[in-house]
C-alpha positions in Angstrom: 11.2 -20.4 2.8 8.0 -20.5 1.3 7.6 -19.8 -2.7 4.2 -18.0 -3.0 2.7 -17.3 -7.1 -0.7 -15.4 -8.0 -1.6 -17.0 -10.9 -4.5 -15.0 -11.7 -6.2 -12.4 -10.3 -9.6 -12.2 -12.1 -13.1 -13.3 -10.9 -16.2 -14.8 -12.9 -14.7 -15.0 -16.2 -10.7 -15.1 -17.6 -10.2 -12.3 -19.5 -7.1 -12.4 -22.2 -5.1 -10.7 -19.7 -6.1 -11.8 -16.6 -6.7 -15.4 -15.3 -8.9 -16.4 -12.8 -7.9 -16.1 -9.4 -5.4 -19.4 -8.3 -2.6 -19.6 -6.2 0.4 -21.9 -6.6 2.3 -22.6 -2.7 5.2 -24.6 -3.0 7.7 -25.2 0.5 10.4 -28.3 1.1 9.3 -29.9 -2.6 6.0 -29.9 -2.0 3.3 -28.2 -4.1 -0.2 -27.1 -3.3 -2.8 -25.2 -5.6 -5.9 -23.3 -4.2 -8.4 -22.8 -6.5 -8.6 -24.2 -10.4 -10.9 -21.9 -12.5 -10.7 -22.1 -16.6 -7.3 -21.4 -18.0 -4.9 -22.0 -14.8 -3.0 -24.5 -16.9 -2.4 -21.9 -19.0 -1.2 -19.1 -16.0 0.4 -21.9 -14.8 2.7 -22.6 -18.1 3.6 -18.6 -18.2 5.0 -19.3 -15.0 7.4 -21.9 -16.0 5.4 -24.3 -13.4 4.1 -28.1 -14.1 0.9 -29.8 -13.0 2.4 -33.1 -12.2 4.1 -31.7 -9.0 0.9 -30.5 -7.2 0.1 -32.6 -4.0 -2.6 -30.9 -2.7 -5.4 -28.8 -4.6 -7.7 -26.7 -1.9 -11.1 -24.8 -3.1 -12.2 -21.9 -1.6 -15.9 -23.0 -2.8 -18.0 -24.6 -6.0 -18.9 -21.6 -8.0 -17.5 -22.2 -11.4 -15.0 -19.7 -11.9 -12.6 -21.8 -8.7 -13.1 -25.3 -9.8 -14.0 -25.6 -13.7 -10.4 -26.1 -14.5 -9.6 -28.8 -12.6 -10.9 -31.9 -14.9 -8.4 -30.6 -17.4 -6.3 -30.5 -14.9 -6.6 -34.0 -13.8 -5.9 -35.3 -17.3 -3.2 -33.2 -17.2 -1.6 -34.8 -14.2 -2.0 -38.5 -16.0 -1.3 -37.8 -19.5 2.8 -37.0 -17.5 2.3 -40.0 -16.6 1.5 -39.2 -12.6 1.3 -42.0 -10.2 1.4 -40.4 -6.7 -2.2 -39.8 -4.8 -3.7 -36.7 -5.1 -5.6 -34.8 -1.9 -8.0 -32.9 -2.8 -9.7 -30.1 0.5 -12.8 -28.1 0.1 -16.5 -27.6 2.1 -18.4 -30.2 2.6 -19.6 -32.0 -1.0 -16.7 -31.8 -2.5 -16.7 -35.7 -3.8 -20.3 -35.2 -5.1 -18.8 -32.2 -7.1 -15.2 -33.7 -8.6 -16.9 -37.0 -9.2 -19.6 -34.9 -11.5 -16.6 -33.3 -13.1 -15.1 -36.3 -13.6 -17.4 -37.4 -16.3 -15.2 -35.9 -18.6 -12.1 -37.5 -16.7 -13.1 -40.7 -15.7 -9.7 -42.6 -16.2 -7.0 -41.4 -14.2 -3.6 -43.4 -13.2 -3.8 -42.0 -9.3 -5.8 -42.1 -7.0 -7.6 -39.4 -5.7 -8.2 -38.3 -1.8 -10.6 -36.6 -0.6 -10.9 -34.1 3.0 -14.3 -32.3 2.9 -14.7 -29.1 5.5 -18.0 -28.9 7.8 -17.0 -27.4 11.2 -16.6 -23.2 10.8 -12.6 -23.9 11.3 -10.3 -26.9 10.3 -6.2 -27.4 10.9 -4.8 -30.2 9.2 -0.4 -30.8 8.5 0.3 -32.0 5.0 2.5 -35.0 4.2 6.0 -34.4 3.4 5.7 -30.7 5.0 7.4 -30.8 8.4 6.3 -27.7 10.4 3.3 -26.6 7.9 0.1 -26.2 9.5 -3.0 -25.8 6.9 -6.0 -23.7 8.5 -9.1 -23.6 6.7 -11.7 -21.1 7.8 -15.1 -20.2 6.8 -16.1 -17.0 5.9 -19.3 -15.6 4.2 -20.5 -16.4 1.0 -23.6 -17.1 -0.9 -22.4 -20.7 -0.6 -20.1 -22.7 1.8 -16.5 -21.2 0.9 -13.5 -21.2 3.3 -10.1 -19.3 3.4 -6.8 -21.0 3.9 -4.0 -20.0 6.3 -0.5 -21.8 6.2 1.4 -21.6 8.8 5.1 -22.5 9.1 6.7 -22.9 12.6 10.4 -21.9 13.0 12.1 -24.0 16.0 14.5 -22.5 18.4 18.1 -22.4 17.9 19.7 -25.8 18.1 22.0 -25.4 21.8 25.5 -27.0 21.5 26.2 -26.5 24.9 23.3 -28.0 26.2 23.7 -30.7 23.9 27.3 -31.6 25.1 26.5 -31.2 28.3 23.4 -34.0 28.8 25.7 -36.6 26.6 23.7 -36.4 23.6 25.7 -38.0 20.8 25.9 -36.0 17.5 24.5 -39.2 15.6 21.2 -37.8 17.0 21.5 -34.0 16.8 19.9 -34.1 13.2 16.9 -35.8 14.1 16.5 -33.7 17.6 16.9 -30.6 15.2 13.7 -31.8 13.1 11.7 -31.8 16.7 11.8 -35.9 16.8 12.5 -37.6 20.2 15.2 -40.1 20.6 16.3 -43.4 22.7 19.8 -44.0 22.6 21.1 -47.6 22.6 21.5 -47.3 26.7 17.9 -46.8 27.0 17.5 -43.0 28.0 15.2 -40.3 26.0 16.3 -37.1 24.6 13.7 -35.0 23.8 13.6 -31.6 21.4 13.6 -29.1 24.1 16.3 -30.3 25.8 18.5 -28.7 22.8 16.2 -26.4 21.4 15.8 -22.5 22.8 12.7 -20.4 22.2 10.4 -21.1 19.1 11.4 -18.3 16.5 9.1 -16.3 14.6 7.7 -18.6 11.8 6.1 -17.5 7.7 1.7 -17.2 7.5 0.5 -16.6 4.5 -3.6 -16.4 4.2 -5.9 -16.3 1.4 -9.4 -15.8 1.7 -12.1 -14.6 -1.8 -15.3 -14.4 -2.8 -16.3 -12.9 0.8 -18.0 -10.1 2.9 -16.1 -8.9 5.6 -15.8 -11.3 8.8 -14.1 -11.8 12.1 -12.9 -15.2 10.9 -10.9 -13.2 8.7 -9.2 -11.1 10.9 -8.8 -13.5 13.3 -6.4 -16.2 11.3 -4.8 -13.7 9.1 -4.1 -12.1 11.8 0.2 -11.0 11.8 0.1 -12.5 8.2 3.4 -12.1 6.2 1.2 -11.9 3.6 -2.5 -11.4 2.8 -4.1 -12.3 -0.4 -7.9 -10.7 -0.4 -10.4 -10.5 -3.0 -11.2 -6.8 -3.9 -13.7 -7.2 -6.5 -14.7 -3.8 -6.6 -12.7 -0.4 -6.6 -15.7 2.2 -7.4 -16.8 3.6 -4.5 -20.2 3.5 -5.7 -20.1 -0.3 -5.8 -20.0 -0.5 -2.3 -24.1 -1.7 -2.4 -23.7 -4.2 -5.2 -20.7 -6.1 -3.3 -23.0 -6.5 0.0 -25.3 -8.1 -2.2 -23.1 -10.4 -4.4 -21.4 -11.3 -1.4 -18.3 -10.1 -2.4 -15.7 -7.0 -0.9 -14.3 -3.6 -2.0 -10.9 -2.7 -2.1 -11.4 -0.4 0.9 -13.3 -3.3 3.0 -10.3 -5.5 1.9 -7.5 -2.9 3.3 -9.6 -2.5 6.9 -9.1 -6.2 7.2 -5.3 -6.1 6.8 -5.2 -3.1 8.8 -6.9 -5.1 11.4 -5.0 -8.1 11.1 -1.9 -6.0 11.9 -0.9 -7.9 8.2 2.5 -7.2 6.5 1.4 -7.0 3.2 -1.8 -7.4 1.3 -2.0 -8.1 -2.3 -5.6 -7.3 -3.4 -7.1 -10.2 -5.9 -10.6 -11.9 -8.1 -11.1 -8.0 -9.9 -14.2 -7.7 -11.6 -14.1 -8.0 -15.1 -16.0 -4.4 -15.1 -12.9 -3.3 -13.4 -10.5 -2.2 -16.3 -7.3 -0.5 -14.5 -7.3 -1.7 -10.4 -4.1 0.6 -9.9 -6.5 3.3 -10.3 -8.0 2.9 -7.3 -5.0 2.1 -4.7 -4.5 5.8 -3.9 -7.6 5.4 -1.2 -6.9 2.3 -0.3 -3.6 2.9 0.8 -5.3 5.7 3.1 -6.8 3.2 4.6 -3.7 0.2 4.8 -0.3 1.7 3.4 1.5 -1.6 2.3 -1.5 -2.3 -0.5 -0.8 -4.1 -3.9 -2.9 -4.2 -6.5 -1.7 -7.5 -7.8 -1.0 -8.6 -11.1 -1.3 -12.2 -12.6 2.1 -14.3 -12.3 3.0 -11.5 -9.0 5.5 -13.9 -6.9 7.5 -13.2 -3.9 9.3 -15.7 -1.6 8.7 -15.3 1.9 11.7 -16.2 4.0 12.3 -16.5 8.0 13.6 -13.4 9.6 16.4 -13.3 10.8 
């Protein structure tokens, strides 16, 4: 199970009701943030959820609005007294960046990590988050920015039978069962898929913003449980003024899921022009049925099919 929270859905500036666009991802204990515009502390209080947990923040890119909350943030993390290290992921710079930031958060009680982004598409497993593939793709901005897909793999059914039948002794069924290999005390190997059937259907969740339609897109949300999209514009007539911000409209967004073959997409990062985004969903559901025009604080928890 994967616990997924849009924290805010707004782009350039916080409005008072609506946050900047950052989402909270927490699986097996483990917490990671993407983005950290002005005022996520805040979202994140109304949500009940704590700073000090967060193991991993990833940035989409440097403009302002996605990382100008995270030295309050930091201080944050060490005023509760935080002692564990702290990875941070974005493009390529990303030291250069937090260290400037830092100016106003110089004295922190954990150390910070850093894994900067250059090639067009990066994989990486978190610590702590067995089966939970990270996938960070770029996509096009006006500046190096990335999406994120997280993938978690769901292992075949554990075989009793086949178990019992090679000798394996239950003291190492558990640890076959996490997809570790084992040598019992007589010297011979039991591996995973000597127990294990077919791998099972897993949970992907992808986020991408501040984008113009790409392939890349498409291509690693693709059969997304979820997909959380920027749709910074609703107007029809805005169509023009995204291609040159660099940003997408609703009805861009919704050919993407539709491509992807994507369960669900929540849309996200509104323009603060754009007063009432429901207004707009009629079309875009023409276009991909299961649309949402997302609110801030709109959670779901995306479980394993059975």
């Amino acid at each position: 199970m994967i616990d997924v929270c849009l924290l805010g859905t707004g782009g350039m500036m916080p409005l008072p009701n609506r946050f900047l666009t950052s989402l909270y991802v927490r699986y097996n204990g483990k917490c990671i943030l993407i983005d950290c515009g002005e005022a996520t502390q805040i979202a994140m209080k109304k949500k009940g959820h704590s700073a000090k947990p967060i193991d991993v923040i990833c940035f989409t890119h440097y403009h302002a609005d996605h990382i100008s909350g995270l030295p309050g943030m930091l201080l944050t993390m060490g005023n509760a007294e935080r002692t564990e290290p702290l990875l941070l992921v974005g493009p390529k710079g990303l030291e250069r960046v937090v260290n400037a930031l830092r100016v106003i958060a110089p004295e922190l009680p954990f150390e910070i990590q850093y894994k900067e982004l250059a090639d067009n598409e990066v994989s990486f497993d978190i610590e702590g988050m067995p089966f939970f593939t990270m996938t960070a793709f770029k996509v096009n901005h006006n500046i190096p920015c990335y999406g994120y897909t997280m993938s978690l793999k769901r292992q075949g059914k554990f075989d009793v039978e086949a178990a019992t039948a090679a000798g394996i002794d239950r003291n190492y069924w558990n640890v076959l069962q996490k997809g570790e290999t084992v040598t019992a005390d007589d010297g011979r190997v039991f591996t995973p898929d000597m127990v294990l059937g077919a791998e099972r259907k897993g949970i992907k969740l992808t986020y991408c913003t501040d984008t113009r339609p790409t392939d890349s897109i498409v291509q690693n949300a693709a059969g997304s449980d979820l997909f959380i999209c920027e749709g910074m514009y609703g107007e029809q007539d805005k169509l023009q003024k995204a291609r040159e911000n660099k940003h997408m409209t609703f009805y861009e967004a919704a050919r993407l899921a539709r491509d992807a073959e994507v369960k669900e997409m929540w849309l996200t990062h509104y323009s603060p022009s754009l007063v009432n985004p429901k207004e707009f969903m009629p079309e875009t559901k023409k276009i991909f049925a299961n649309s949402i025009a997302a609110k801030d604080g709109r959670s779901v928890e995306l479980r394993f099919e059975e």
